[in-house]
DSSP file (Angstrom, degrees, kcal/mol; ACC not computed):
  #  RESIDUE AA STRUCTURE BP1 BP2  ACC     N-H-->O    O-->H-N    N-H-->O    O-->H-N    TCO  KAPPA ALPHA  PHI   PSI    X-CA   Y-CA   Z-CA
    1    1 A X              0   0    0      0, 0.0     2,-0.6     0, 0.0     0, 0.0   0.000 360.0 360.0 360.0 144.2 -106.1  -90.3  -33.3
    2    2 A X        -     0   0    0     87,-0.0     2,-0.5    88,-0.0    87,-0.2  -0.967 360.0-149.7-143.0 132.8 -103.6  -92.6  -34.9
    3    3 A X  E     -a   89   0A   0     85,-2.0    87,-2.2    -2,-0.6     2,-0.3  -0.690  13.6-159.7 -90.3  91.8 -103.1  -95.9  -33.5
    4    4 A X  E     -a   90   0A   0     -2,-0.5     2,-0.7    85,-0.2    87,-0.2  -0.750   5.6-166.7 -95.1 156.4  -98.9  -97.1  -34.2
    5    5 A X  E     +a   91   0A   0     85,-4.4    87,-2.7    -2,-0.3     2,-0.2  -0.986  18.3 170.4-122.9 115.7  -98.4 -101.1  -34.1
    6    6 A X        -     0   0    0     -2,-0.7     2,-0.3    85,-0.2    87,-0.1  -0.433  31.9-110.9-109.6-156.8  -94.8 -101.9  -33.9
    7    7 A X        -     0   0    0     -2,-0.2     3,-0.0    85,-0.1    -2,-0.0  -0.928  47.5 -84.9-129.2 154.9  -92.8 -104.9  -33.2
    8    8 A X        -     0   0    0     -2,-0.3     2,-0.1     1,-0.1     0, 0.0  -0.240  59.7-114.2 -64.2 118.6  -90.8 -105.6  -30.1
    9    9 A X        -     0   0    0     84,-0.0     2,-0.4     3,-0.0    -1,-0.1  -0.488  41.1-172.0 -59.0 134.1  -87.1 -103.5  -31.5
   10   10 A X        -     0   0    0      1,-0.2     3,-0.1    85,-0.1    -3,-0.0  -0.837  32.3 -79.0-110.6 162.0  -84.4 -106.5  -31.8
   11   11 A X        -     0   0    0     -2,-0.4    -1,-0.2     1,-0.2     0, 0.0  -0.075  61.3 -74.9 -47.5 154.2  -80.8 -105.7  -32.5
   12   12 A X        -     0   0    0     -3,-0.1     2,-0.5     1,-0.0    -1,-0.2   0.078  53.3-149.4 -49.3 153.6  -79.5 -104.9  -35.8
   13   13 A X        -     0   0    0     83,-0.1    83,-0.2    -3,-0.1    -1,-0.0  -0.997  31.0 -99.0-126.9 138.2  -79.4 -108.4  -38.0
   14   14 A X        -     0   0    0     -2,-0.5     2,-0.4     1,-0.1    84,-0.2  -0.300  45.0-119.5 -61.6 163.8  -76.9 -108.6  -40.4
   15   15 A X        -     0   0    0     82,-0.1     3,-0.1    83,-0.1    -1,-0.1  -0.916  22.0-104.4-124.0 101.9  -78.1 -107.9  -43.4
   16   16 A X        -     0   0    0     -2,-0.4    83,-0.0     1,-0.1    80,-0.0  -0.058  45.5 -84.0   6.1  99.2  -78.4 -110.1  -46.8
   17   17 A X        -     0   0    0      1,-0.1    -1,-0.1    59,-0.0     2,-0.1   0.360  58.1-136.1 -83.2 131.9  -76.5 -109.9  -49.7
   18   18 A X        -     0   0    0     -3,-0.1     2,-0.2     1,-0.1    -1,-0.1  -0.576  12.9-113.1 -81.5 174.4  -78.3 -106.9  -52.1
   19   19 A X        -     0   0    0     56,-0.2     3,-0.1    -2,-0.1    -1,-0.1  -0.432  24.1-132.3 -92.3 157.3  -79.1 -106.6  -55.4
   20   20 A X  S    S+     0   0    0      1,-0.3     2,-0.3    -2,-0.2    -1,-0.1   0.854  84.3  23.1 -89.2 -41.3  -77.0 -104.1  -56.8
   21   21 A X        -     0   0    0     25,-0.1     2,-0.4    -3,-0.1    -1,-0.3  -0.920  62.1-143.9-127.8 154.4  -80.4 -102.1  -58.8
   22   22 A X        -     0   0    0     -2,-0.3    22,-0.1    23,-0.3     2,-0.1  -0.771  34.2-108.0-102.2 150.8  -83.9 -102.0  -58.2
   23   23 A X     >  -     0   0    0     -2,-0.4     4,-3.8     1,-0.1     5,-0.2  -0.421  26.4-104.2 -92.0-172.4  -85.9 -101.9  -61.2
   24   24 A X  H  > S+     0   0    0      1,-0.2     4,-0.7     2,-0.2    -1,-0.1   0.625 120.0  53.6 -81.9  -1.3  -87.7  -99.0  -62.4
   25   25 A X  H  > S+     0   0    0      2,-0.2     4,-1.2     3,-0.1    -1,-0.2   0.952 108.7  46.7 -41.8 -73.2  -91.1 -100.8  -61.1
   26   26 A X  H  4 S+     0   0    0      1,-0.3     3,-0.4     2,-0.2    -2,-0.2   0.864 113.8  47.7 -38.0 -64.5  -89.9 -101.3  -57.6
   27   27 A X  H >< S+     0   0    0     -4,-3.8     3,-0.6     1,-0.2    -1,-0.3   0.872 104.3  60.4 -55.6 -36.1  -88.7  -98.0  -57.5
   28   28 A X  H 3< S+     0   0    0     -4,-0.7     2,-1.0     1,-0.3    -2,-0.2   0.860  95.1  66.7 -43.5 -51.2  -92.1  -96.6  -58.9
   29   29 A X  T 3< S+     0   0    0     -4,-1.2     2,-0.6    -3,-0.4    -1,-0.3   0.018  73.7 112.0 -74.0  22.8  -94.1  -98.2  -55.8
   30   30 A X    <   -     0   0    0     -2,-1.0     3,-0.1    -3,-0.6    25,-0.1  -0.917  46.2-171.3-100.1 142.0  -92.7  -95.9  -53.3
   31   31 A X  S    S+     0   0    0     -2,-0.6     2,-0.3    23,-0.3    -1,-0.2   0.681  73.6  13.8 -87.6 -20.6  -94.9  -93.5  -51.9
   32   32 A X        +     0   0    0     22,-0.1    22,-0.7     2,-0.0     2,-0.3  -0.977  62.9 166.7-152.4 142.2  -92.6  -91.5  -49.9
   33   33 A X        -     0   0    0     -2,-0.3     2,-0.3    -3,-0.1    20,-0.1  -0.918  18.6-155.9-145.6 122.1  -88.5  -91.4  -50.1
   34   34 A X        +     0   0    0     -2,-0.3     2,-0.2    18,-0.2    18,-0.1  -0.715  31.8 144.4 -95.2 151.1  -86.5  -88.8  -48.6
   35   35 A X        -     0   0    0     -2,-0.3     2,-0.5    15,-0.1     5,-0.1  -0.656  61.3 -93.3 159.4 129.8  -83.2  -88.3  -50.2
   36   36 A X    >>  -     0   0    0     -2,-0.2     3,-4.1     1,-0.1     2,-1.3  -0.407  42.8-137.2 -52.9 106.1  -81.0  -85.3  -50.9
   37   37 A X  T 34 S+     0   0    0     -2,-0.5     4,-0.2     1,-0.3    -1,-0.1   0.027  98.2  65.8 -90.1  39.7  -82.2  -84.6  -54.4
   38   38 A X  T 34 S+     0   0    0     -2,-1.3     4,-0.4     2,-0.1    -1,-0.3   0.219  94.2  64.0-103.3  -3.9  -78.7  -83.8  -56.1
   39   39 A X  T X4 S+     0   0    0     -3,-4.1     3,-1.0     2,-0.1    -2,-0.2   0.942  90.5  66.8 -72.8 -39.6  -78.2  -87.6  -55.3
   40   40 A X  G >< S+     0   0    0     -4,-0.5     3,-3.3     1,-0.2    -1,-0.1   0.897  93.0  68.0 -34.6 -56.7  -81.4  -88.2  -58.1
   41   41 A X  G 3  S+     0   0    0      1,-0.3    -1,-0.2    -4,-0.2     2,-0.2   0.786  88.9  55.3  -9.2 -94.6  -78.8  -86.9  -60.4
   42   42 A X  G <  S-     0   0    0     -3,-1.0    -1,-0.3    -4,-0.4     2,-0.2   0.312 125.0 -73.0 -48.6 -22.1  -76.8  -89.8  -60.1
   43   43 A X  S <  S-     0   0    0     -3,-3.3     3,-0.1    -2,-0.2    -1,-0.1  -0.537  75.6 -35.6 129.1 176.1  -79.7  -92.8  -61.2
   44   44 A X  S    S-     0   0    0     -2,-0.2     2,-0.2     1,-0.2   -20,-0.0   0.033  80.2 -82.5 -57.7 151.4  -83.0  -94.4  -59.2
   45   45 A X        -     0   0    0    -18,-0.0     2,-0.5     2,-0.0   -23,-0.3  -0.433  43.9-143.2 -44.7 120.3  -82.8  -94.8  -55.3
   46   46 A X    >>  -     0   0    0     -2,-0.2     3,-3.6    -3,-0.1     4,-0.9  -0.820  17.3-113.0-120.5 148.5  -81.2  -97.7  -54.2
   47   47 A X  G >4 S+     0   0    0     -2,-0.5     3,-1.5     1,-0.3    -1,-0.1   0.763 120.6  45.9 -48.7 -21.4  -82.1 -100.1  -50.9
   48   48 A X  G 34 S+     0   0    0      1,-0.3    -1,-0.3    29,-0.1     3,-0.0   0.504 104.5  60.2-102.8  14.2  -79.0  -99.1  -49.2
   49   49 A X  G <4 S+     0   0    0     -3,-3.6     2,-0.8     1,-0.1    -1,-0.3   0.314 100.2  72.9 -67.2 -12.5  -79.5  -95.3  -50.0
   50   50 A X    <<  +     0   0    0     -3,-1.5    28,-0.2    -4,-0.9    29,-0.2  -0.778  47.8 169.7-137.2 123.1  -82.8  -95.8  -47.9
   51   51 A X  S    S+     0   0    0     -2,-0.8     2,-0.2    27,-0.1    -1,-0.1   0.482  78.2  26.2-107.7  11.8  -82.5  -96.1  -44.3
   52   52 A X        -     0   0    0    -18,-0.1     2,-0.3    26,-0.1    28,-0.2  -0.929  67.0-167.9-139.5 178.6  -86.6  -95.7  -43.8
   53   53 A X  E     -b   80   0A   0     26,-0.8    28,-1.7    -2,-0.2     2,-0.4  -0.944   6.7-165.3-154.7 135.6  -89.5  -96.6  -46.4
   54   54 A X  E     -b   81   0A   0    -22,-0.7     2,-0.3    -2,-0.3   -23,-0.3  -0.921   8.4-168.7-157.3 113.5  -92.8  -95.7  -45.9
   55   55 A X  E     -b   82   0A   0     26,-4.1    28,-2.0    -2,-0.4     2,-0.5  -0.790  13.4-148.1-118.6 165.7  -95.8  -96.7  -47.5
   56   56 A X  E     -b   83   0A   0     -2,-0.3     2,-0.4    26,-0.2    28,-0.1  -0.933  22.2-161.5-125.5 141.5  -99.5  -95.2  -47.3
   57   57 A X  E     +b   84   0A   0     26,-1.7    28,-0.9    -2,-0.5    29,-0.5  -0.762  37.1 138.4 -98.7  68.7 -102.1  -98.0  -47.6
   58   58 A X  S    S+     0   0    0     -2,-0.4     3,-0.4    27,-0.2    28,-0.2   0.855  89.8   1.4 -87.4 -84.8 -105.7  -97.2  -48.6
   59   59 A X  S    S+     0   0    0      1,-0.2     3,-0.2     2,-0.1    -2,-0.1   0.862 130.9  50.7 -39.4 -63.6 -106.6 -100.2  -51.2
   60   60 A X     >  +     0   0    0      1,-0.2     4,-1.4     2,-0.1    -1,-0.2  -0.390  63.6 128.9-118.2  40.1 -103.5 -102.4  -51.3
   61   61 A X  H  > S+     0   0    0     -3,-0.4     4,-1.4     2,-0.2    -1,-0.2   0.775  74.1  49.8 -32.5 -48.4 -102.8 -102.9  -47.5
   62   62 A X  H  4 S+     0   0    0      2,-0.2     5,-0.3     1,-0.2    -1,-0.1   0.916 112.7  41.7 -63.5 -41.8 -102.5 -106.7  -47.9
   63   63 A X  H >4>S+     0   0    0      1,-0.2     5,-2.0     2,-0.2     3,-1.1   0.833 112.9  55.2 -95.6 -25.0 -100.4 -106.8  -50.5
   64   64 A X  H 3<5S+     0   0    0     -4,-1.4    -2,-0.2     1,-0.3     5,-0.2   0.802 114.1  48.0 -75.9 -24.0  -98.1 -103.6  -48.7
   65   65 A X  T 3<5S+     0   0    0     -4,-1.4    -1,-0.3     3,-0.1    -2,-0.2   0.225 128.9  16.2-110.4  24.1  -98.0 -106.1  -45.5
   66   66 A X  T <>5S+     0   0    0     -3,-1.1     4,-2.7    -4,-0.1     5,-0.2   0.251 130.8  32.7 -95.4 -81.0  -97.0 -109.2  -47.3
   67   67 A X  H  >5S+     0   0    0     -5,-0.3     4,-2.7     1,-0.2    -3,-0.2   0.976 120.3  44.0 -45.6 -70.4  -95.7 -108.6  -50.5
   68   68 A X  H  ><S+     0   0    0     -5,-2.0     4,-3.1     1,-0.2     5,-0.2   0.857 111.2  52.4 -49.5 -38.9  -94.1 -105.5  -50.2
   69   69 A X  H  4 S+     0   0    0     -6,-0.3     4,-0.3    -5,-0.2    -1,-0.2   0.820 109.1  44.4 -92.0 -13.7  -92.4 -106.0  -47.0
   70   70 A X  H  X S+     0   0    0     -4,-2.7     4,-1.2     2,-0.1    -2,-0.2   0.784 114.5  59.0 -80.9 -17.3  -90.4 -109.6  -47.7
   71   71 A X  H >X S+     0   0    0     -4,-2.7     4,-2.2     2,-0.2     3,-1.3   0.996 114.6  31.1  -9.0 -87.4  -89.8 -107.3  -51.0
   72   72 A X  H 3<>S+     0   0    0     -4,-3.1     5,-1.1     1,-0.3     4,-0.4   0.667 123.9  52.2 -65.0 -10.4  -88.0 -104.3  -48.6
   73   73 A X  H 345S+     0   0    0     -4,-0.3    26,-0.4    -5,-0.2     3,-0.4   0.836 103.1  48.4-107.8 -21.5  -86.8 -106.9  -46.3
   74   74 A X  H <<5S+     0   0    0     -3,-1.3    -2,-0.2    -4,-1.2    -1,-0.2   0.702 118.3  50.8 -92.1 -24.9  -85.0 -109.4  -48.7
   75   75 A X  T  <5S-     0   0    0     -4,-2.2    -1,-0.2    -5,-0.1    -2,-0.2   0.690 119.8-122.1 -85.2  -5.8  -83.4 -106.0  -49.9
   76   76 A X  T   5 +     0   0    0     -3,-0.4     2,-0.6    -4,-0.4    20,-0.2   0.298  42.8 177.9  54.6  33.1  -82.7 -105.3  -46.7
   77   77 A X      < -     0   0    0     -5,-1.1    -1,-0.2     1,-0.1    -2,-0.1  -0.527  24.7-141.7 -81.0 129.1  -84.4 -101.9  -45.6
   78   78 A X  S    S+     0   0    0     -2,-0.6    17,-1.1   -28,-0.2     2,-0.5   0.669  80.0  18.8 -57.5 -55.6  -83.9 -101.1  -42.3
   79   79 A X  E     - C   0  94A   0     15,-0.2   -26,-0.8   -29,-0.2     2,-0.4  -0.980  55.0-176.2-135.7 134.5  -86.9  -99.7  -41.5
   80   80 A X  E     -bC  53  93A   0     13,-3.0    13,-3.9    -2,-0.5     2,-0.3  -0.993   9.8-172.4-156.2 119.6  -90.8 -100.1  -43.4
   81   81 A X  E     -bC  54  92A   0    -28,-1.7   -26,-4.1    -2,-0.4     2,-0.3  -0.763   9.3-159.7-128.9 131.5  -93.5  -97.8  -41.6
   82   82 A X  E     -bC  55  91A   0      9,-2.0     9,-3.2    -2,-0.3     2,-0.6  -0.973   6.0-156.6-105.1 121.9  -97.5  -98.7  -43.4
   83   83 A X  E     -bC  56  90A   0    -28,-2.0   -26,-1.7    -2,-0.3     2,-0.6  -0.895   6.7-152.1-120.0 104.3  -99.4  -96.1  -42.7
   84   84 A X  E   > -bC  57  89A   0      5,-2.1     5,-2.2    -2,-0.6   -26,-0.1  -0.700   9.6-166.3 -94.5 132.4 -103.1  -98.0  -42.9
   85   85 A X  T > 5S+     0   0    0    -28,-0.9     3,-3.0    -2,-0.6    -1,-0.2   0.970  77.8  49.1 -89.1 -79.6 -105.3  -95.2  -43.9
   86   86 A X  T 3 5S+     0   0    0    -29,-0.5    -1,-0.1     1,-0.3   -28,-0.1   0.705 116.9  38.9 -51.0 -29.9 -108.7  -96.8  -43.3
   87   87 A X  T 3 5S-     0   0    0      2,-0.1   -84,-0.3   -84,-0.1    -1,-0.3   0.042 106.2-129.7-117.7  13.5 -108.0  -98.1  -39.7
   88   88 A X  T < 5 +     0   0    0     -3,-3.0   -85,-2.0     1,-0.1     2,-0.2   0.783  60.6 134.1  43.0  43.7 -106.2  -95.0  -39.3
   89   89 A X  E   < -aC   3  84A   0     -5,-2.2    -5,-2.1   -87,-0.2     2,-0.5  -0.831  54.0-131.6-146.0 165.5 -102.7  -97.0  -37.8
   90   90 A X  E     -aC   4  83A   0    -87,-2.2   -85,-4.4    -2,-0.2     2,-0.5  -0.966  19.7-156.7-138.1 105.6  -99.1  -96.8  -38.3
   91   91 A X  E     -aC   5  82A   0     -9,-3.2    -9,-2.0    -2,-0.5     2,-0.6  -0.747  13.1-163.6 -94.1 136.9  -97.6 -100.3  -38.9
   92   92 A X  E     - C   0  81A   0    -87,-2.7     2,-0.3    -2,-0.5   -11,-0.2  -0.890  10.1-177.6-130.6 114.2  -93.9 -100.2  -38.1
   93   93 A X  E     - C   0  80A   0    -13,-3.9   -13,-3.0    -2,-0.6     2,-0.3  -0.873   6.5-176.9-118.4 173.2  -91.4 -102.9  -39.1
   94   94 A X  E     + C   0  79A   0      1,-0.4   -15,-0.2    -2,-0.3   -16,-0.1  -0.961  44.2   1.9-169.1 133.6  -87.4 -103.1  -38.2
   95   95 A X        -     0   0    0    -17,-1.1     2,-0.5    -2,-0.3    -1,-0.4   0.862  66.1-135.1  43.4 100.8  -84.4 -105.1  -38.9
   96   96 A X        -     0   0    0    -20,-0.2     2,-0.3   -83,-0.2     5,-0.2  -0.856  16.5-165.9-102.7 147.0  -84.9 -107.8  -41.1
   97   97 A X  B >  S-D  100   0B   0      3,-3.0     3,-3.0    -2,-0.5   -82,-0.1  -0.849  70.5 -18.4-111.6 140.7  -83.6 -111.1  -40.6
   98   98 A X  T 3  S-     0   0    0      1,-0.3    -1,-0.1    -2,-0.3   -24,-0.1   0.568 131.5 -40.6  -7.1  83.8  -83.5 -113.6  -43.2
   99   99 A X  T 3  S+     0   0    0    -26,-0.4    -1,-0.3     1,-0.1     2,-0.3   0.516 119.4  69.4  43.7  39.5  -85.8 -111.9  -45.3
  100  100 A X  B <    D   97   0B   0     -3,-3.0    -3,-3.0   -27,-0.2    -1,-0.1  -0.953 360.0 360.0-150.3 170.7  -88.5 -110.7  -43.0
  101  101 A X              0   0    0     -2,-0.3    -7,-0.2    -5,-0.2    -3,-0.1   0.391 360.0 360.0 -89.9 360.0  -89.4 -108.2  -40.3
């Protein structure tokens, strides 16, 4: 059974200026990215190429529900799913507003 924890949906929030590239760190730390892979071509994934993010959490759960999400949220992706492994739950954040979910 798997448990999801969302947050109450608010309207879209305007969204925060981006950065124009992520570095190749940032990008490294995704665990899953969907994206038409003739786009790869073209250089790294960038936050407004990715309209969910989804990370899976065994270890670094704390730092994937702090760090990482005012990370995705100051960049402003729309939606950042945790999927915590031990506790078997699917944490779901949306729409960031000045730099958090």
């Amino acid at each position: 059974m798997l448990t999801v924890v969302t947050e109450t949906p608010s309207p879209p929030a305007p969204m925060e200026p981006r950065r124009k590239k992520w570095t190749r760190t940032e990008c490294a730390a995704l665990d899953v990215l969907l994206k038409p892979s003739q786009e790869y071509r073209k250089g790294n994934p960038q936050p407004a190429d990715i309209r969910l993010l989804v990370e899976i959490s065994d270890s670094s759960l704390a730092f994937d529900l702090k760090v990482r999400a005012r990370l995705y949220a100051r960049a402003g992706i729309v939606e950042y799913w945790v999927f915590d492994v031990p506790a078997r739950r699917l944490v779901v954040h949306r729409n960031p507003l000045n730099g958090s979910y």
